[in-house]
N, C-alpha and C positions, 0 to 999 in steps of 0.2 A: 617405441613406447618407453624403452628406458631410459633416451637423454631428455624425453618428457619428463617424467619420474623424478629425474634431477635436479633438472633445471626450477621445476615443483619447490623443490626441497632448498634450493638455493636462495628463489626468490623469497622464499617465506624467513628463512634465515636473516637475510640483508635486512627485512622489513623488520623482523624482532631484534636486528643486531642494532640498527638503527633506529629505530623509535626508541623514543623517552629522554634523547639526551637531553642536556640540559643549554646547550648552545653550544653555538661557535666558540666561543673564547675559554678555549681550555688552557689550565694551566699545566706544569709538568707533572703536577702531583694527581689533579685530575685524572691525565693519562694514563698514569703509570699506576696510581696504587688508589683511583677512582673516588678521592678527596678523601679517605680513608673513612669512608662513610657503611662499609657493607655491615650488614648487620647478622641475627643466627643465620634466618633463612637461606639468605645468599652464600654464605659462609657453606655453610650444612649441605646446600646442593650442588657448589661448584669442587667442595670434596668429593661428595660420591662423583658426580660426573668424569671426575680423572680419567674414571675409567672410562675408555671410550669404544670406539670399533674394532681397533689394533688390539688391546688390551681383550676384548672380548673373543676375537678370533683367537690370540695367540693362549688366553687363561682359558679356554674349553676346548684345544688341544692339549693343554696341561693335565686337564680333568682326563680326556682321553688314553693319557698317557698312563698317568701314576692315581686312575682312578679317584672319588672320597678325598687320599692322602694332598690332593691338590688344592683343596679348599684352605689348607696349613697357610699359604701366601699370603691370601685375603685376611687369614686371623693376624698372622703379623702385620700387614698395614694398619688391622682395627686398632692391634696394641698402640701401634704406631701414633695414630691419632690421637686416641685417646691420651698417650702419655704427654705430647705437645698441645694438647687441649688443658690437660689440667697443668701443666707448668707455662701457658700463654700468658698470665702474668707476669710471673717472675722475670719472664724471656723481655715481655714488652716493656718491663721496667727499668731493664740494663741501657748503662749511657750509650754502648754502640747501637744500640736499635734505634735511637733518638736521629731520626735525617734517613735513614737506611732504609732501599725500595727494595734490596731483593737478599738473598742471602751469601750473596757473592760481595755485597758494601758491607754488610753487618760482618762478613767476617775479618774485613782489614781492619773495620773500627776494632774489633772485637780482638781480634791477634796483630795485624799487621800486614802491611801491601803483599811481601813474598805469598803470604796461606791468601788473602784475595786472589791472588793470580791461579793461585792452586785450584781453592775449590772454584772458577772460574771455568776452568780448562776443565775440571770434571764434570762440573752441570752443564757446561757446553756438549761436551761429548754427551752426554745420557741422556740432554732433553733434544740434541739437534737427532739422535738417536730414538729418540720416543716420537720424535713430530716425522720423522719416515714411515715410522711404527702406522702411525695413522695413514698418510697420504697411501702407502705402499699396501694399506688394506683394500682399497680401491680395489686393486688386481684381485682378492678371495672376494670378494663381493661380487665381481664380474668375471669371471673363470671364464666364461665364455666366450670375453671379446679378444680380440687381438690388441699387441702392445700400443699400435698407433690409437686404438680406442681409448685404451687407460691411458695411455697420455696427456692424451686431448682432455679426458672427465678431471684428471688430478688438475690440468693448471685450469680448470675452469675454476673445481673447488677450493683451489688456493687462492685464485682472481675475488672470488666473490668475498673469502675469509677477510682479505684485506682491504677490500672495500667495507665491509662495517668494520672493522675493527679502526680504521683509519677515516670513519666519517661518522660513526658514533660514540667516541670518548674513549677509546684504550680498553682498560680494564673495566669500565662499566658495560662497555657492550659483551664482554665477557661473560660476567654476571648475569645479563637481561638471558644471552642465549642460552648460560647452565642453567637457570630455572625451568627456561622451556625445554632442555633435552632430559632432564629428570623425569618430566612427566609422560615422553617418546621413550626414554628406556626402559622405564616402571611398567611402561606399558606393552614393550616390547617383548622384555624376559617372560615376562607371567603370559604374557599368552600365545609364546614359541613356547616353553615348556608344559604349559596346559595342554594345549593342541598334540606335542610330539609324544606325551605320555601315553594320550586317547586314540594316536592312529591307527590306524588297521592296516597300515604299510608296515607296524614292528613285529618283526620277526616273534612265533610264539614262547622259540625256546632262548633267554639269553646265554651270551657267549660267556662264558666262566675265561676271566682274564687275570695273570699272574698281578697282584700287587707288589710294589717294588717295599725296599727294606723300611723298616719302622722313623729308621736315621736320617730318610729322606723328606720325612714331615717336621721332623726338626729343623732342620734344614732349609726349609721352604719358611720354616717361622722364622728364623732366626734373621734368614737374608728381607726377607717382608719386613718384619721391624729397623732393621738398620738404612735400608735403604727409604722404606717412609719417615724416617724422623730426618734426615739429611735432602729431601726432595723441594726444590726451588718455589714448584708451584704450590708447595702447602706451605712452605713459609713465607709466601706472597702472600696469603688468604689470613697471614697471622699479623701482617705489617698493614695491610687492608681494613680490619677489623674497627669497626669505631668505638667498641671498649672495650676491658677486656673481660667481662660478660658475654658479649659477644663473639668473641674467638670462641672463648670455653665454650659454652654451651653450642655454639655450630660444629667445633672440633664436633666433639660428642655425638651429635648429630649425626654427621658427617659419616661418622666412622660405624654406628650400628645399622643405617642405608648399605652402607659401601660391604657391608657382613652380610646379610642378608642376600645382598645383588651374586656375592661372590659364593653363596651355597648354588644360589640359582643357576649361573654359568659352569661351573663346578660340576655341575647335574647334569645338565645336557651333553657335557662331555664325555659320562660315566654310559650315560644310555645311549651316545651311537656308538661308543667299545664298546657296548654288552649289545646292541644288534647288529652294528656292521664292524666288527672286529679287522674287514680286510681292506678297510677303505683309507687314502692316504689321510695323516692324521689331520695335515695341514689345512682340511677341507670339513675339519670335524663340524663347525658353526654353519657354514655357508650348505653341508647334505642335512641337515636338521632344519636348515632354512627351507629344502627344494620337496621334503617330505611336508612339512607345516603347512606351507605358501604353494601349493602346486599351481602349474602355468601361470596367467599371468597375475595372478594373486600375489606371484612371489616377488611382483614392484612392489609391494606394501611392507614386505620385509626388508629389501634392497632400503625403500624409501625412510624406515625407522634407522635401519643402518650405518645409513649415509650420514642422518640428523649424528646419531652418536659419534658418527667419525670428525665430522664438521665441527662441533660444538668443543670435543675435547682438543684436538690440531689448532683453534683459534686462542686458546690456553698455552700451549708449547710455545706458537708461535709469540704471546706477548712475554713470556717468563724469559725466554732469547733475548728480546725486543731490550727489555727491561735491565738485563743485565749488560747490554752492549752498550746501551744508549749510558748506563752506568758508567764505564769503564772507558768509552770514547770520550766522555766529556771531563773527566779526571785528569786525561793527559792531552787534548787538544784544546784549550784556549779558545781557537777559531767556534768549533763546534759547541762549546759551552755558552758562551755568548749570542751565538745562533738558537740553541733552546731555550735560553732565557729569553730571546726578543721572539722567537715564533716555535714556540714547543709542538703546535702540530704538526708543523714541514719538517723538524726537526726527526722526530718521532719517526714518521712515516717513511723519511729513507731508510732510516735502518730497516723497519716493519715489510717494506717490498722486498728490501735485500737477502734479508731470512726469511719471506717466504717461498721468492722464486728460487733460491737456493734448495730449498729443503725439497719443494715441489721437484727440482730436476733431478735432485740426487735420487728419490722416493722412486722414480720412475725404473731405475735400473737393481729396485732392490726387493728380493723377495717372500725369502725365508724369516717372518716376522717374528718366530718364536726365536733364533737367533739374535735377530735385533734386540727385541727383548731380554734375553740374556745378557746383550753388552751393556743396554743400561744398570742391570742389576750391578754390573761389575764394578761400573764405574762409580758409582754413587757408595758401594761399601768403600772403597779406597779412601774416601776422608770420611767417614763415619764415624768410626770408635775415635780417634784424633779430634776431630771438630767436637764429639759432645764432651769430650773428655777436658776441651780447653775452656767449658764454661761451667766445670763444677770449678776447676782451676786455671786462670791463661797459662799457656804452655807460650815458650817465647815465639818469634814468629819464625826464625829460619828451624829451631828446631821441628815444630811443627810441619814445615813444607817439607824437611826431609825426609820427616815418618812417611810421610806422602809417597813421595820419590822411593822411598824403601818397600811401598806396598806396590808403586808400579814395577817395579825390577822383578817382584813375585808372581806378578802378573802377565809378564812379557814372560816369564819360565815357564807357568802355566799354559802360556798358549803356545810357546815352542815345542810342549810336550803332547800338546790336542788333550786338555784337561777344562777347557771351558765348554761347557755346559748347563744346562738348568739345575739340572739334578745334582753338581758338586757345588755353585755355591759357595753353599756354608763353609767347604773347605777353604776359599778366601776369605771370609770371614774371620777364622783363628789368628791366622797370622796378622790380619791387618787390629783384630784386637790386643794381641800381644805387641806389638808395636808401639799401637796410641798408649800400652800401659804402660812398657818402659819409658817413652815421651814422658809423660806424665809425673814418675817417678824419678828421673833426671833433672825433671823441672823444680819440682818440690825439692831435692839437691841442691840447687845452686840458689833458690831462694833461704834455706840452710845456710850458705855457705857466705851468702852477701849479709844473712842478718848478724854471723861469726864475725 
């Protein structure tokens, strides 16, 4: 019943990924940034959607953990949004945005090839990191099956991801399927927490659980906001946009969904610490699912699951797509010419290559609240440096070295077993003092050239 369930969930997928395109003959801009046609709605749902299955298991173990104080993460992406929703003009008005598919072109226009290559390497690592996040949830979805099962379900659902994504327009099939998982997830949270609130399976008395320190909600804000203002796929959603009415008011959108959704997960985490206080944490979402959904009612939860998993991993997998196909046709000649004469053949190698890739890695990977955690890492590392170079350009090697200086802090930090959720914010400081002195060095020698 449950590769029914699936395959359910697949087909309906392919069918919404693929209806409405608009034909064969896409161009690359089509593909990529879906003729930059999206409007609030799309905008607004393919925000909140980010969050997907991984993100849902790994942020209601969060909840589980550091109780209420975990909901802090969600308010910093709100900030997050919100603050590149109300500066989506300014940002779309800059000459590097002008030609720019993802935030990895925007920032060589913007600084120079060295910081391209930079933030490159770190949206690589943090979304090739985020799209395991998903596939690798497969396995807490299905705790029960053995690895040869999960094997087989991840490259199914990687198989079918690239099938519409690669026969329904790129990024528009994207869009088509974040609309339809807003209204499986909308529908999902509200009534696994409705349900788990009313069972008569929760325990009468709840567990009184130590909440962690106050610094640690700061903490959770601080790293949420740096790491959503610097995230590829929301500044795909801003180069997408067909005006920038449109950005703004979806940002916005976007971001008080995506708040809301994030008390609701939040929630659920708080209530199976306070009635199953001894269960492992990593299983917080999936024992709220097997109390909600019992027997075989629980393919309905599986099947809502799956939709969120699917929907968000087809997002990772084009924001990869986007920047490779970027950067491969920068410096190969051969292949540039090739997407200029057939941009969907073009496209679609890379689109298999990063998905069977990600699918095999995912297979052997477990622990998603860790995974999660390295993207949080990796994405502060150009953060305060990148926004700092478009109040003012900071030169381009200077800026790659602030970089380089915040991985050196980072390689220490894990020499010393200091990467975790809950410190964060402590990389945060440093790589903020960094981009300042950047910054300030910069303004220097603009100083010193106008002497």
């Amino acid at each position: 019943m449950i590769y029914v369930c699936i395959m359910f969930v697949l087909i309906v997928f392919v069918f919404v990924g693929v209806f409405g395109q608009k034909g064969k003959n896409f161009s690359s801009l089509d593909l990529l940034l879906d003729d930059k046609s999206a409007g609030i709605y799309k905008i607004g749902a393919s925000l909140f959607t980010l969050i997907g299955a991984g993100e849902i298991i790994a942020l209601s173990t969060l909840g589980f953990l550091f109780g209420r104080n975990g909901v802090f993460l969600f308010l910093g992406y709100f900030a997050a949004f919100i603050f590149l929703g109300l500066l989506a003009p300014k940002i779309r008005a800059l000459p590097a945005t002008q030609g720019s598919k993802s935030i990895v072109e925007f920032s060589k226009n913007h600084i120079g090839p060295w910081f391209g290559w930079v933030v490159l390497t770190c949206s690589f690592a943090a979304f090739f990191s985020l799209l395991m996040l998903q596939f690798s949830a497969i396995g807490a979805i299905l705790p029960d099956q053995n690895m040869v099962s999960r094997s087989i379900i991840i490259v199914l659902v990687a198989l079918a991801i690239y099938v519409y994504l690669s026969k329904g327009g790129g990024l528009g099939s994207v869009f088509r399927t974040d609309i339809f998982q807003s209204i499986l997830m909308i529908t999902l949270m509200g009534v696994v927490l409705l349900l788990f609130i009313n069972s008569p399976d929760l325990p009468q008395k709840a567990h009184k659980f130590e909440i962690p320190p106050f610094s640690y909600t700061w903490g959770l804000l601080i790293s949420g906001f740096f790491v959503g203002i610097v995230s590829a796929d929301v500044w795909q959603r801003m180069f997408a946009a067909k005006s920038n009415s449109s950005a703004r008011t979806g940002f916005i959108m976007g971001a008080f969904i995506l708040l809301v959704y994030g008390f609701v997960i939040t929630e659920i985490g708080v209530l199976v610490a306070n009635s199953y206080p001894l269960i492992d944490s990593s299983n917080t979402f999936f024992h709220a699912l097997k109390i909600v959904f019992p027997g075989a009612m629980s393919l309905l939860g599986i099947g809502l699951l799956l939709s969120a998993l699917i929907s968000t991993a087809d997002t990772e997998i084009f924001v990869l797509t986007t920047m490779l196909v970027d950067k491969i046709s920068q410096y190969s000649s051969s292949y540039k010419a090739y997407l200029d004469k057939f941009p969907l053949k073009a496209v679609n190698i890379v689109l298999l290559s990063v998905t069977l890739l990600s699918a095999g890695c995912a297979i052997f990977a477990d622990n998603l609240l860790q995974i999660y955690t390295w993207l949080l890492y990796a994405l502060i590392s150009i953060s305060p440096v990148f926004w700092l170079s478009i109040i003012k350009p900071i030169p381009d090697r200077l800026a790659s070295i602030t970089v380089i200086i915040n991985w050196a802090i980072l390689a220490e930090m894990i020499a010393q077993g200091f990467i975790t959720i809950d410190t964060v914010y402590y990389y945060v400081i440093p790589c903020l003092l960094t981009g300042i002195v950047a910054f300030i060095v910069s303004c220097g020698i603009d100083r010193a050239k106008k002497n």
